[in-house]
VEXKOL-493301 format. One record per residue: residue number from 0; residue in three letters; y, z, x of N, C-alpha, C in turn. Coordinates in steps of 0.2 Angstrom, whole numbers. Layout:
<NUM; "Ala"; <Y; Z; X>; <Y; Z; X>; <Y; Z; X>>
...
//
This chain:
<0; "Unk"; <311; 650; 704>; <310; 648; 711>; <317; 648; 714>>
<1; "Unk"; <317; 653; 722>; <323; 653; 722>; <323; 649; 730>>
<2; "Unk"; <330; 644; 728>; <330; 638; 734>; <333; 643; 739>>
<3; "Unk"; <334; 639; 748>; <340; 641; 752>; <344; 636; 754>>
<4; "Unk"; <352; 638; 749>; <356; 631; 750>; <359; 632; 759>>
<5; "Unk"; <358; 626; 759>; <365; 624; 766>; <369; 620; 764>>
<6; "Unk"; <374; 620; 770>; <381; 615; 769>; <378; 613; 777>>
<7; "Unk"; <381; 606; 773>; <380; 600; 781>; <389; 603; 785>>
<8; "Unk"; <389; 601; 791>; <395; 602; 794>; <400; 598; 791>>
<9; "Unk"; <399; 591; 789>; <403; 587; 784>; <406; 591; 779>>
<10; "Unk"; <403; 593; 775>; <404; 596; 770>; <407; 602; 772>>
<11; "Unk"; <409; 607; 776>; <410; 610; 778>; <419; 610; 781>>
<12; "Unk"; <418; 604; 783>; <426; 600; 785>; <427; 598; 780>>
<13; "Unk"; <424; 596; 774>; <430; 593; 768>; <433; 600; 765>>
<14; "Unk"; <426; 606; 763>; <430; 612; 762>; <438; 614; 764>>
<15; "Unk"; <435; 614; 773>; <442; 614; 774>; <447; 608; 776>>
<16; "Unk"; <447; 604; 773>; <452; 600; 773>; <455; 601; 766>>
<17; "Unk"; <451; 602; 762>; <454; 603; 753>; <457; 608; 755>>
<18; "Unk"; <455; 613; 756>; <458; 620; 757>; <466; 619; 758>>
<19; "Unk"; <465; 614; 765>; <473; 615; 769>; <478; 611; 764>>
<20; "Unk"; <475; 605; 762>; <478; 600; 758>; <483; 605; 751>>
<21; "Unk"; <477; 608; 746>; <479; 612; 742>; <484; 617; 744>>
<22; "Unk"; <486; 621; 750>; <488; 624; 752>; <495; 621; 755>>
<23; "Unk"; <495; 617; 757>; <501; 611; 758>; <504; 608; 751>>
<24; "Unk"; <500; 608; 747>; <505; 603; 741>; <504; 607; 736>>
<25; "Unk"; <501; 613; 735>; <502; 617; 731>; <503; 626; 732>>
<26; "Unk"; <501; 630; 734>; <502; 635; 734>; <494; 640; 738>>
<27; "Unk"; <494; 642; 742>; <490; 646; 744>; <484; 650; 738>>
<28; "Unk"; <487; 652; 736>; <483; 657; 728>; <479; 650; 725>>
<29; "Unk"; <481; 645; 725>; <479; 638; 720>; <472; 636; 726>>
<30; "Unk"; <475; 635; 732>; <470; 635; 735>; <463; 639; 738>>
<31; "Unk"; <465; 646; 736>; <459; 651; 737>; <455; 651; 731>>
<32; "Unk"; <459; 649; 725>; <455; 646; 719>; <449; 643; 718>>
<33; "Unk"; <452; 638; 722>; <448; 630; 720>; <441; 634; 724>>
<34; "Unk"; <444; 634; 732>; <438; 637; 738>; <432; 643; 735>>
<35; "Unk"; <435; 648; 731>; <431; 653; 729>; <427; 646; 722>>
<36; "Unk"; <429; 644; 716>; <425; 642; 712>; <420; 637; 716>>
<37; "Unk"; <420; 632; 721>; <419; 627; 722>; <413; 631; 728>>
<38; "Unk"; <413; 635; 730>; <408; 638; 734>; <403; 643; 728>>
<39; "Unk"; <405; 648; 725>; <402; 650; 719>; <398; 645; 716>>
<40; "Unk"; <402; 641; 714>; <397; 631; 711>; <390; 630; 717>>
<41; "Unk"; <393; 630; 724>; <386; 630; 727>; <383; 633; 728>>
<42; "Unk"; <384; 641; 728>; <380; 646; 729>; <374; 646; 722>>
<43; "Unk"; <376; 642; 717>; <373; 642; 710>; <366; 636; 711>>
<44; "Unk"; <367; 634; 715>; <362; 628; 716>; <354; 632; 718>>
<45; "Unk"; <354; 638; 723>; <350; 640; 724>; <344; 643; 720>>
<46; "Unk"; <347; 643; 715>; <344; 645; 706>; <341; 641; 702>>
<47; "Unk"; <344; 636; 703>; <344; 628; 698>; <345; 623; 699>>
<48; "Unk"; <343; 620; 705>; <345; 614; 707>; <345; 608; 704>>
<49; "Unk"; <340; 609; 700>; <337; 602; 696>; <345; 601; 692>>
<50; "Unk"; <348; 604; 690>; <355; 604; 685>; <359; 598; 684>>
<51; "Unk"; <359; 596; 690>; <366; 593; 692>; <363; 584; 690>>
<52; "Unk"; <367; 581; 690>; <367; 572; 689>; <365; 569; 695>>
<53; "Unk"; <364; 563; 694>; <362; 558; 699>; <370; 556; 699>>
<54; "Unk"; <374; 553; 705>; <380; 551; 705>; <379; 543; 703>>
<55; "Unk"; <383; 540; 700>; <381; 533; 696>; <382; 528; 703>>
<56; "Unk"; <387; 531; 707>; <389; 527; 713>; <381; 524; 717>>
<57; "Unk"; <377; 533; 719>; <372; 530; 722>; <366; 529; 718>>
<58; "Unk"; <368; 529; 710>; <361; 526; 707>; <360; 520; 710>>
<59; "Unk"; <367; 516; 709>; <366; 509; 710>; <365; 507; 718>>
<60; "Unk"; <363; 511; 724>; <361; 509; 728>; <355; 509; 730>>
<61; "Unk"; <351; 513; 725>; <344; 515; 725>; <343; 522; 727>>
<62; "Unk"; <348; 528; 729>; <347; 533; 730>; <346; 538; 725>>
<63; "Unk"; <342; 540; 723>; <342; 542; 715>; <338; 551; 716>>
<64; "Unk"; <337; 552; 722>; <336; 557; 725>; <343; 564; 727>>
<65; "Unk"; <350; 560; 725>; <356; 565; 727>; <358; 567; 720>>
<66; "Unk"; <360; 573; 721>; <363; 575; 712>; <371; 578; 712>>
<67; "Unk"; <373; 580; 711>; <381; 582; 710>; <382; 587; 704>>
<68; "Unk"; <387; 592; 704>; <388; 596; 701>; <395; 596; 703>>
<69; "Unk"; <401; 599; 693>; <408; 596; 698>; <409; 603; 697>>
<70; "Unk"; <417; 604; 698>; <424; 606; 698>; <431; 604; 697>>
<71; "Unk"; <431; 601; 691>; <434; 594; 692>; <441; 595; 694>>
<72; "Unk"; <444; 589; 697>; <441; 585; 699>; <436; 585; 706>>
<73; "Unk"; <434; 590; 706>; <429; 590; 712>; <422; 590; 712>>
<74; "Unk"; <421; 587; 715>; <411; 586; 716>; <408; 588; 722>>
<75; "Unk"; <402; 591; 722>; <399; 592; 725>; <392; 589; 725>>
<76; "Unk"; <390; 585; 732>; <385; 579; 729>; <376; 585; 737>>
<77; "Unk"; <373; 584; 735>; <367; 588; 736>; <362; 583; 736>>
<78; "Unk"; <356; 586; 737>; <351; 585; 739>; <345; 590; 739>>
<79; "Unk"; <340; 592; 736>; <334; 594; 736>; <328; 593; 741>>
<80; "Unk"; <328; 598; 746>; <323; 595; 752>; <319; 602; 751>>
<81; "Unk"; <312; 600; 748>; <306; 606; 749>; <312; 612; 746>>
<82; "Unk"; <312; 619; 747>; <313; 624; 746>; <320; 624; 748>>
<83; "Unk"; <324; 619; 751>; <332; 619; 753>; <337; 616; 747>>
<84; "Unk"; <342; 619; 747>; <348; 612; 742>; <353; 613; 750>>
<85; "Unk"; <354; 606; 750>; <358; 603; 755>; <364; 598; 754>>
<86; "Unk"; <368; 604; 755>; <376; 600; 751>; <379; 595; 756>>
<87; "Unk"; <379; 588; 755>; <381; 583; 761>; <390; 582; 759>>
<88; "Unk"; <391; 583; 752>; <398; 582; 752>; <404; 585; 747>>
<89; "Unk"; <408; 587; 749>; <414; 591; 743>; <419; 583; 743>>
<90; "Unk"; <421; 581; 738>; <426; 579; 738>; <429; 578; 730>>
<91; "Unk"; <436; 577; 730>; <440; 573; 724>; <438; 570; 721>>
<92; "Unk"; <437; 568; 717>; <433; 562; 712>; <436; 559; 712>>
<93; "Unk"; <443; 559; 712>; <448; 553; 712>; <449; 548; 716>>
<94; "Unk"; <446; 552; 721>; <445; 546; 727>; <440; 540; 727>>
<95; "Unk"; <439; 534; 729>; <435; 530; 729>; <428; 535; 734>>
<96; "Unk"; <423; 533; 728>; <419; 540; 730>; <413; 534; 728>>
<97; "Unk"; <412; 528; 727>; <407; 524; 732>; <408; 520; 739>>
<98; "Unk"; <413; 521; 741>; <416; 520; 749>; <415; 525; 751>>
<99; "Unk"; <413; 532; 750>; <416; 538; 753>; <409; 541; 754>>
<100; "Unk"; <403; 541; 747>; <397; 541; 747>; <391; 536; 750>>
<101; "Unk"; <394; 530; 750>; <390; 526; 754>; <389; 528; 761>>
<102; "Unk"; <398; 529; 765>; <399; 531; 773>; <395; 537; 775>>
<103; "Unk"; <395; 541; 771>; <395; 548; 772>; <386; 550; 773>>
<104; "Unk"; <383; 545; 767>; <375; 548; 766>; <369; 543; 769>>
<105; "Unk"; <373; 537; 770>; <368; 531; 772>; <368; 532; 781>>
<106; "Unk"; <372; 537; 784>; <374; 537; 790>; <368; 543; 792>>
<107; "Unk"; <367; 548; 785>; <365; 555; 787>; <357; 553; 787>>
//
């Protein structure tokens, strides 16, 4: 069964803020890397979505309906709606990412 993924505009702005970040602390080539795997990663959802994990941050709020698939350290955190996968977040894992998932998905 073949999904159709979207990206929320959020997630769209963290692409490219990762993008620019990498590209300022590291090298341009490092950042077209990350952006090609990490979109490839979502482009992959529309095949399998069930794959990915619950994130442990929103198990514990009771949101048990979001999943994530990484990059490490990168994640991409989704959502399964009918026939859509619906990617609400890119980020670093290293970052405090139940501040970061709480703001981001209890607002959406």
């Amino acid at each position: 069964m073949a999904y159709e993924a979207l990206i929320t505009d959020d997630a769209e702005i963290d692409l490219q803020e990762l993008y620019e970040y990498i590209a300022r602390a590291d090298s341009i080539g490092a950042a077209d890397h990350v952006l090609d795997r990490l979109e490839e990663l979502a482009g992959t959802l529309a095949a399998d979505p069930s794959r990915g994990s619950t994130p442990k941050e929103l198990r514990s709020l009771g949101l048990g309906e979001y999943r994530q698939l990484f990059f490490k350290p990168y994640r991409v955190v989704y959502r399964v709606l009918d026939k859509r996968v619906v990617i609400y977040l890119v980020a670093d894992g290293r970052r405090n990412m139940q501040s970061l998932l709480s703001r981001r998905l209890l607002r959406s």
